[in-house]
Legacy VTK file of the C-alpha trace (Angstrom):
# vtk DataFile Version 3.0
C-alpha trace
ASCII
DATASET POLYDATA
POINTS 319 float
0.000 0.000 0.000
2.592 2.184 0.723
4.432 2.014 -2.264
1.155 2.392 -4.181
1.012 5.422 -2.502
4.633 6.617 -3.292
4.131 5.932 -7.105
0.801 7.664 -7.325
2.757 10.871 -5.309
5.703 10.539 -8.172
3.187 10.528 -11.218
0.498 13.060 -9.503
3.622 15.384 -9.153
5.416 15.176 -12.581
1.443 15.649 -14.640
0.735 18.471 -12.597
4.384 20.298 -13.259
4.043 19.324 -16.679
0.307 20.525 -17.374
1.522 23.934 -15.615
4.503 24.031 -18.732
7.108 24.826 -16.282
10.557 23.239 -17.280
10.943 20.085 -14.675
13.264 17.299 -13.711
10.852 13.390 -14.735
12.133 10.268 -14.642
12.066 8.441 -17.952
12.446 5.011 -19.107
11.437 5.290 -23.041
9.360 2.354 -25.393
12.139 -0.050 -26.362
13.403 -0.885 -29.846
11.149 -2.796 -31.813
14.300 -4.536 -33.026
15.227 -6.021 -29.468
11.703 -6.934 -28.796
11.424 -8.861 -32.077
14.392 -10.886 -30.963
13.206 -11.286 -27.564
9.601 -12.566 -28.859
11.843 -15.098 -31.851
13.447 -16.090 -28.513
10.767 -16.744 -26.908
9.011 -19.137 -29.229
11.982 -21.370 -28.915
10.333 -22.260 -25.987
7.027 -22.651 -26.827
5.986 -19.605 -26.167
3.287 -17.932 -28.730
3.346 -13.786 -28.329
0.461 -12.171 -29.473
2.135 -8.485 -30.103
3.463 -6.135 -32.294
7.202 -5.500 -31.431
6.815 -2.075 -32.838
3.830 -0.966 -30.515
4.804 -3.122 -27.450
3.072 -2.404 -24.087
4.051 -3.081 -20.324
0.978 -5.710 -20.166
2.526 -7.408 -23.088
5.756 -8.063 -21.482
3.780 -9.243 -18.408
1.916 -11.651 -19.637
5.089 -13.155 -21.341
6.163 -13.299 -16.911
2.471 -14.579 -16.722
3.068 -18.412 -18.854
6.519 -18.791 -17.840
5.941 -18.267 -13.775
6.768 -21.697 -12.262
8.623 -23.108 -15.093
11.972 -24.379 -16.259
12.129 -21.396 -18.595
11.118 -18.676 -16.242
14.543 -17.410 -15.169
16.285 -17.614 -19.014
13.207 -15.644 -20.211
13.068 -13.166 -17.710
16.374 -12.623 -18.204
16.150 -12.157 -22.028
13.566 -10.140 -21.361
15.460 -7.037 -19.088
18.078 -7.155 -21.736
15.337 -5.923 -24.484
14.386 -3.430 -22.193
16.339 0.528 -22.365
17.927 2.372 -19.401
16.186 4.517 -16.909
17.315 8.216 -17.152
16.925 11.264 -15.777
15.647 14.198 -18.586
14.051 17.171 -18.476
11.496 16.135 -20.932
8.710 14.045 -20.189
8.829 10.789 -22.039
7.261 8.641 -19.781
8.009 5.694 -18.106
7.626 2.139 -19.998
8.473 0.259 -17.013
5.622 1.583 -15.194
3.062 2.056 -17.827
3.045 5.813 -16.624
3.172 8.584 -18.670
4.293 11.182 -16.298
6.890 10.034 -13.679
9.536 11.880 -11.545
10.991 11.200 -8.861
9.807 12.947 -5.389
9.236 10.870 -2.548
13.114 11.124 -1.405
14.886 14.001 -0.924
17.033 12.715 1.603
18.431 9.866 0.003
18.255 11.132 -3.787
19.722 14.280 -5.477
17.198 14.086 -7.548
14.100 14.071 -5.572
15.381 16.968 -3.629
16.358 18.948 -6.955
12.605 18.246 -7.450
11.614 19.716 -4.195
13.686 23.078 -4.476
11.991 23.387 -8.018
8.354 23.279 -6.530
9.419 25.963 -3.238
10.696 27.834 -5.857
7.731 27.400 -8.288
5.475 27.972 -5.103
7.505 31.271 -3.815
8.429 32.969 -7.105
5.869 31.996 -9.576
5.990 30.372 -13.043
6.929 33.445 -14.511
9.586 33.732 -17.500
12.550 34.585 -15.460
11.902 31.565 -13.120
11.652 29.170 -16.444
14.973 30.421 -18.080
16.666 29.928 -14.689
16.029 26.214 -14.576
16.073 25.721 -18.480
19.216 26.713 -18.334
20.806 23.865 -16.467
18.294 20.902 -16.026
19.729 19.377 -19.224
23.056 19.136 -17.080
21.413 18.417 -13.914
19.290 15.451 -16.100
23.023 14.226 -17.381
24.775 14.562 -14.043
22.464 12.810 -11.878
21.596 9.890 -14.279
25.323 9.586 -14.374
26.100 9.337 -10.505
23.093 7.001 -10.098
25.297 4.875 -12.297
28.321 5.292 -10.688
26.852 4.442 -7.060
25.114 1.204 -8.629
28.781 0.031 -9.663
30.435 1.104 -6.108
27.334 -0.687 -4.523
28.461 -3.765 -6.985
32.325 -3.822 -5.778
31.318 -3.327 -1.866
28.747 -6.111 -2.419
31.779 -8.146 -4.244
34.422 -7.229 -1.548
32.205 -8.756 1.419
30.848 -11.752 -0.688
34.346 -12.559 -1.057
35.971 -11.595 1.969
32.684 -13.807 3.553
33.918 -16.726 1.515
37.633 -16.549 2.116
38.405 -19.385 4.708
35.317 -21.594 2.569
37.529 -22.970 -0.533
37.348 -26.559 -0.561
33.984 -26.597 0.774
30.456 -27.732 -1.424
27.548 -26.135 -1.919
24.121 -26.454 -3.367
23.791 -23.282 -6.238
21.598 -22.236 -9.386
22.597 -21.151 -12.366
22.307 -17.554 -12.681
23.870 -16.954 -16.058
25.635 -18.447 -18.865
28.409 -17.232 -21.212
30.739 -17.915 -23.706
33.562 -18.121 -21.177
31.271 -20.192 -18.674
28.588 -19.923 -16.201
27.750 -17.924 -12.910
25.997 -19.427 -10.267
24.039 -18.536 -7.107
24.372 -19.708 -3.407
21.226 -19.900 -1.515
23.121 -16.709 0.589
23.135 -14.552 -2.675
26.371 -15.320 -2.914
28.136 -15.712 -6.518
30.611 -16.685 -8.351
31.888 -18.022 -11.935
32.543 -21.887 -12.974
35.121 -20.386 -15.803
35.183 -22.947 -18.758
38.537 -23.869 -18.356
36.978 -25.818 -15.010
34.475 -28.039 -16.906
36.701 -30.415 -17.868
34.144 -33.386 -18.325
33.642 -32.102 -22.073
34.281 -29.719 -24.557
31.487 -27.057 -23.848
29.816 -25.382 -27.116
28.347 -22.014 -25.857
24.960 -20.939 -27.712
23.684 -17.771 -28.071
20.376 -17.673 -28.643
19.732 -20.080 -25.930
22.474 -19.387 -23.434
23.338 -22.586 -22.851
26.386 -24.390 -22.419
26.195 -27.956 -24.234
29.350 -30.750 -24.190
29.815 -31.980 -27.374
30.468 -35.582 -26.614
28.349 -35.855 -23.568
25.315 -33.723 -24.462
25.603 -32.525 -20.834
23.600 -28.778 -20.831
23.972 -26.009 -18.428
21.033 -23.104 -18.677
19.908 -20.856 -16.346
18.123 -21.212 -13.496
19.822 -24.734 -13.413
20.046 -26.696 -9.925
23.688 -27.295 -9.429
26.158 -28.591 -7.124
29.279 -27.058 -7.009
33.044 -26.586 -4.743
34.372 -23.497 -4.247
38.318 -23.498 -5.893
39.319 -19.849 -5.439
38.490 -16.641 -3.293
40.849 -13.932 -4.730
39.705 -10.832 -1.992
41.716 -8.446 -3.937
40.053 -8.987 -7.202
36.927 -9.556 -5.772
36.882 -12.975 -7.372
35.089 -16.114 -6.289
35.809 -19.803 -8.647
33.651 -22.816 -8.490
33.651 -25.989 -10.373
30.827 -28.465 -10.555
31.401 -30.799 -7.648
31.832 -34.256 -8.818
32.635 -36.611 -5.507
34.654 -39.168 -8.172
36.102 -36.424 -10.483
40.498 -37.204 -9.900
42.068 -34.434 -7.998
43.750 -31.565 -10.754
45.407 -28.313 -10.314
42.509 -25.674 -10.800
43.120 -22.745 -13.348
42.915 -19.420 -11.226
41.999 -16.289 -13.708
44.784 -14.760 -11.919
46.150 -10.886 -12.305
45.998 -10.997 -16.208
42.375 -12.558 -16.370
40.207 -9.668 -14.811
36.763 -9.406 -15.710
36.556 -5.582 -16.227
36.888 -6.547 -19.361
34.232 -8.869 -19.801
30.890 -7.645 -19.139
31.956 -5.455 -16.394
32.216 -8.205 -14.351
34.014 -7.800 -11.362
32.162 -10.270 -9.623
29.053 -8.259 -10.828
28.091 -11.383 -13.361
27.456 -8.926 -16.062
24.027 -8.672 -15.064
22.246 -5.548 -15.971
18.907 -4.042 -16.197
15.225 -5.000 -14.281
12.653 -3.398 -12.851
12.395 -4.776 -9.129
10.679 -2.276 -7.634
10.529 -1.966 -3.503
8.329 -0.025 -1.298
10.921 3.323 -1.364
8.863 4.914 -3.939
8.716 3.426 -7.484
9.488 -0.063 -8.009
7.415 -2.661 -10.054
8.159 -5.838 -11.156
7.417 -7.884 -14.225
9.343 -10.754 -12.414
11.637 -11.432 -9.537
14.746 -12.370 -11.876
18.114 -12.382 -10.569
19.843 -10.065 -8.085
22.466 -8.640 -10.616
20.197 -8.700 -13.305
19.758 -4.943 -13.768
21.075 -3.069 -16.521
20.927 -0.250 -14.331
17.522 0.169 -15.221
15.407 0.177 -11.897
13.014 2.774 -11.646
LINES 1 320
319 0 1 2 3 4 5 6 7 8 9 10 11 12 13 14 15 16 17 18 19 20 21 22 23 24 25 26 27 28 29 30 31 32 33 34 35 36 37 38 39 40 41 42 43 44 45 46 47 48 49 50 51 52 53 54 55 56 57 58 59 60 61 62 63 64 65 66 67 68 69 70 71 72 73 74 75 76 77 78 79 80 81 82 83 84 85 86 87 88 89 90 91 92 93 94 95 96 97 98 99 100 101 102 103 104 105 106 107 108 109 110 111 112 113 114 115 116 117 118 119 120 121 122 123 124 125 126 127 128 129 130 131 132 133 134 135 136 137 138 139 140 141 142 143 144 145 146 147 148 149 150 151 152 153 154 155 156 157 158 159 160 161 162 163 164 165 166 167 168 169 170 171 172 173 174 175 176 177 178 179 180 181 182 183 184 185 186 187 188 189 190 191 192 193 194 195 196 197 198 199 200 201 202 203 204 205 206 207 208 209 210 211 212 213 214 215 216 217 218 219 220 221 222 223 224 225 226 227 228 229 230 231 232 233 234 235 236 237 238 239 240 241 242 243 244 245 246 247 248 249 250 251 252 253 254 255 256 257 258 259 260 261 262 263 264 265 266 267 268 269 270 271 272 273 274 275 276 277 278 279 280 281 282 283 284 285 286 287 288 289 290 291 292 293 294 295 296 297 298 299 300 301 302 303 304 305 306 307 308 309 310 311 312 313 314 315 316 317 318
């Protein structure tokens, strides 16, 4: 309820400051690309799945319903998944072009000034609004610089997600330090061409780099994002039960290795991706799994969900 609350305050606010023509500070998140949502629908009839919608008019229901038949089932995670990749990035702008996420065609952000430079940029516009007027002089003063203000902030909301990301890796890692050696039940919460990152029941992850599978040679496919062995047919996909031992916790890198625990597997030397193998360069990674993107919305103010999806799976999108 209160969050219902919170999101009607941030809509009720940004249509009233934009029916009064005043220049304002909204919170966008625009209609994605026709061309990613056509993928994401071909994708989705590999599974089964029959879309009734027009990738170049898409709607926020039509995405939901695609959450709707997949709830509960093998492909819920891999689809969900696909899905927040089609989707763009939530901004900050100074024009109003709604919010896609949220089915809303007016959307700021207001409800937290203490916790968000934008919210309280927000508020100083409406005392001043409220005290001066909507006169001319008022308008050119904020039309000057909201542009920047739009850039900045959307900007620093990015940075703090990635300095969130490496705290979040530093303890995760630091947590697992004196575990290596140990098993533990995991899911797979994404799959690459360089391997597959996995989940602990603690939100805890970590990567099971190719190099470790050593059962098979592992084909990686795209479209699917699975990992398949060649000889064995063996298939890793997301959202994938798994059992795994942890190899390597590198606290400097931020780093945790797994390999899929096999009790009669021989004893071998473990490849480490080391000092030369960081995964800045892949995906951001850091320990971050490359996951971007998502709309999980909380109770602070604007947060919906078309699914639960994975932890890292936010593209920076939120709200």
């Amino acid at each position: 309820m209160i969050e219902s609350f919170m999101l009607m305050a941030n809509e009720t606010v940004a249509e009233d400051f934009y029916k009064k023509q005043v220049p304002f500070l909204y919170r966008v998140h625009e209609t994605p690309d026709s061309e990613r949502i056509r993928n994401f629908f071909e994708f989705c009839s590999a599974f089964g799945l029959n879309i009734h919608a027009d990738p170049e008019n898409v709607k926020p229901l039509d995405l939901q319903k695609v959450v709707s038949k997949t709830t509960g089932t093998p492909e819920e995670a891999v689809v969900q998944m696909m899905m927040l990749r089609s989707l763009k990035q939530a901004r900050y702008s100074e024009e109003a072009l709604g919010h896609f996420g949220l089915a809303a065609k007016y959307y700021t952000h207001f409800t937290s000034p203490i916790r968000r430079y934008s919210d309280l940029m927000v508020h100083r516009m409406i005392h001043a609004y409220q005290e001066k007027g909507t006169g001319e002089d008022i308008q050119k003063h904020f039309a000057g610089y909201l542009p920047d203000v739009a850039e900045q902030t959307s900007t620093q909301e990015r940075r703090s997600i990635d300095t969130e990301r490496e705290v979040n890796d530093l303890k995760m890692t630091e947590y697992m330090a004196d575990q290596v050696g140990e098993h533990f039940d995991a899911v797979v919460s994404s799959v690459t061409s360089f391997g597959m990152f996995i989940q602990l029941p603690n939100t805890v992850e970590g990567l099971i780099h190719i190099s470790n599978l050593t059962d098979d040679f592992y084909s990686f496919n795209e479209k699917s994002l699975t990992l398949t062995g060649r000889g064995t047919h063996k298939q890793y996909k997301i959202g994938m039960p798994i059992k795994v031992t942890l190899i390597n916790a590198n606290v400097e890198q931020h780093q945790l290795d797994f390999e899929v625990y096999d009790p009669n597997a021989p004893k071998k030397k473990h490849r480490d991706r080391g000092m030369n193998n960081r995964r800045r360069g892949n995906r951001g990674f850091h320990n971050d799994h490359g996951h971007r993107g998502g709309e999980n919305y909380n109770s602070r103010g604007d947060r919906r969900s078309h699914g639960r999806g994975n932890r890292r799976n936010q593209r920076n999108f939120k709200h």
